[in-house]
N, C-alpha and C positions, 0 to 999 in steps of 0.2 A: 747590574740589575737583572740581565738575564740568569746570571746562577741562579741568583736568589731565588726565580720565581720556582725557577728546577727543584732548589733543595726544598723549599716549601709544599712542592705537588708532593714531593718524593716524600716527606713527614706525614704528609695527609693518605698516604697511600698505604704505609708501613702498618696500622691497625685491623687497615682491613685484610690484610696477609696476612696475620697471626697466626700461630697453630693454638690451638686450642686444646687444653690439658682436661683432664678428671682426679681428682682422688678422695678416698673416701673418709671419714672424718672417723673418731673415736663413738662415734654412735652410730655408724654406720649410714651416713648419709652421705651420700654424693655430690660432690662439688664439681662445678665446673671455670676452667680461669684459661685466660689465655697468655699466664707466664709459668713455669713448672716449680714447686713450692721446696723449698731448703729442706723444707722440717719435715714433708711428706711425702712417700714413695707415691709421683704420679704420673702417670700411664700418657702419651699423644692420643686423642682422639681421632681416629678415623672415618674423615666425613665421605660419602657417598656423595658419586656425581648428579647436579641437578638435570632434571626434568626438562627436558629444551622440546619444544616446537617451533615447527618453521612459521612464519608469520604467511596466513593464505590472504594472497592480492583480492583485493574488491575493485572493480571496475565498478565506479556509478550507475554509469550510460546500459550497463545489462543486466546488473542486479544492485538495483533500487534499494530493495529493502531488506539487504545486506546490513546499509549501513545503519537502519533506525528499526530495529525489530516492535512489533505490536505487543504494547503493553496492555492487559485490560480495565487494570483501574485509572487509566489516565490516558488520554490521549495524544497520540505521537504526531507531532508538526512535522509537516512533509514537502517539500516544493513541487508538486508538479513544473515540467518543461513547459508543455502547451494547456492548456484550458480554456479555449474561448468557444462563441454560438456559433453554430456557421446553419445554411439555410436559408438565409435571408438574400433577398434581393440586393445587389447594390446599385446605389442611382436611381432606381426606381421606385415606384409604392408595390406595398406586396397587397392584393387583390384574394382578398377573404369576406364574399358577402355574408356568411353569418358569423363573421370572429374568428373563426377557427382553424387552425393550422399548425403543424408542427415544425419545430427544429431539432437540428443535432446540435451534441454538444463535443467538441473532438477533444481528450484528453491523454496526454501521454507521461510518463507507463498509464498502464491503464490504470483502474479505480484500487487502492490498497483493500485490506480487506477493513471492516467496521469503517467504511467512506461511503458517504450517499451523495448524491447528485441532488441539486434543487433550483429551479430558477429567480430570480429576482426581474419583475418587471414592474418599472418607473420605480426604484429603491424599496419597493414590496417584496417578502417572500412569494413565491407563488405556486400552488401545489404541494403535494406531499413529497418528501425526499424519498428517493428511492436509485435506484444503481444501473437502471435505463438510458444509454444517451443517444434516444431518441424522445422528447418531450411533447405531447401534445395542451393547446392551450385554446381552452374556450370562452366563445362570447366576450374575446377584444373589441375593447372601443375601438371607433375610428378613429385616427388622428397620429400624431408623431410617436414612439414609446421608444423608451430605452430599456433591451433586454441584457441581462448579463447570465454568468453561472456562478454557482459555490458549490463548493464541495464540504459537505458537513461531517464532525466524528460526534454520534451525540449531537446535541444542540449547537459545538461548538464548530466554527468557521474556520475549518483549514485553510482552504485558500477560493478568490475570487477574480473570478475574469474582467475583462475592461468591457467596460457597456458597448454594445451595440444600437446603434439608433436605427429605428425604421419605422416608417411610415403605413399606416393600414389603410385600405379604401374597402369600402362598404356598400352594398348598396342605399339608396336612400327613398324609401316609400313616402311618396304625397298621399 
């Protein structure tokens, strides 16, 4: 069984080693065969060696976008590693008497290019995208929210951070 498989690679191998002929016909057109012809004086072709490059190593982890180059009529899905809100308090209420206050947003690599930053709070878009991750956010209600981030190409949602919950205190006027 083992010959067998030998003489069968060794049949499948033998076409693509051929030497390859030319010769020219009674109307002077050129042919090409890869067996030499009885009836026609035909010449071995000589092929020139190919073209080789060495293949250049991509490390992910330092160049990112190595692997996924920016197309512009369409957009390229990308993973960010990290993408979440940070700024927020934990355990405790974060303490904004008129609403107002910022977050970061920590993303790594950093932002690709045609990528915007936008928040999402309580499952809403919120604000304009833009390439800042430092956000600010006005006149929050009071009470428990869930903040996240995205990162937009276009309209379209590359990727989305996991919610953050936190609680807002406010003043309260009688």
């Amino acid at each position: 069984m083992h010959s067998l498989v030998l003489l069968t690679l060794g049949l499948i191998a033998v076409p693509g080693a051929a030497q390859p002929y030319t010769y020219i016909d009674e109307g002077g057109t050129p042919h090409y065969t890869d067996t030499p012809s009885r009836h026609v004086l035909s010449a071995p072709v000589v092929l020139t060696p190919l073209n080789r490059l060495p293949a250049r190593a991509i490390d992910p982890q330092t160049d990112p976008q190595a692997l996924l180059p920016e197309r512009e009529s369409q957009p390229v899905f990308f993973r960010y590693t990290v993408l979440e809100v940070s700024g927020l308090p934990e355990g405790q209420a974060l303490r904004a008497n008129n609403g107002t206050f910022s977050v970061q947003v920590r993303v790594e690599p950093p932002l690709r290019a045609g990528h915007r930053l936008q928040l999402v709070l309580d499952g809403t878009p919120y604000g304009v995208p833009g390439r800042s991750r430092e956000i600010k956010l006005d006149n929050v209600d009071r009470g428990e929210h869930r903040l996240a981030a995205r990162i937009l190409h276009g309209n379209t949602e590359v990727q989305r951070s996991a919610d953050a919950t936190f609680h807002l205190q406010r003043a309260r006027l009688r």
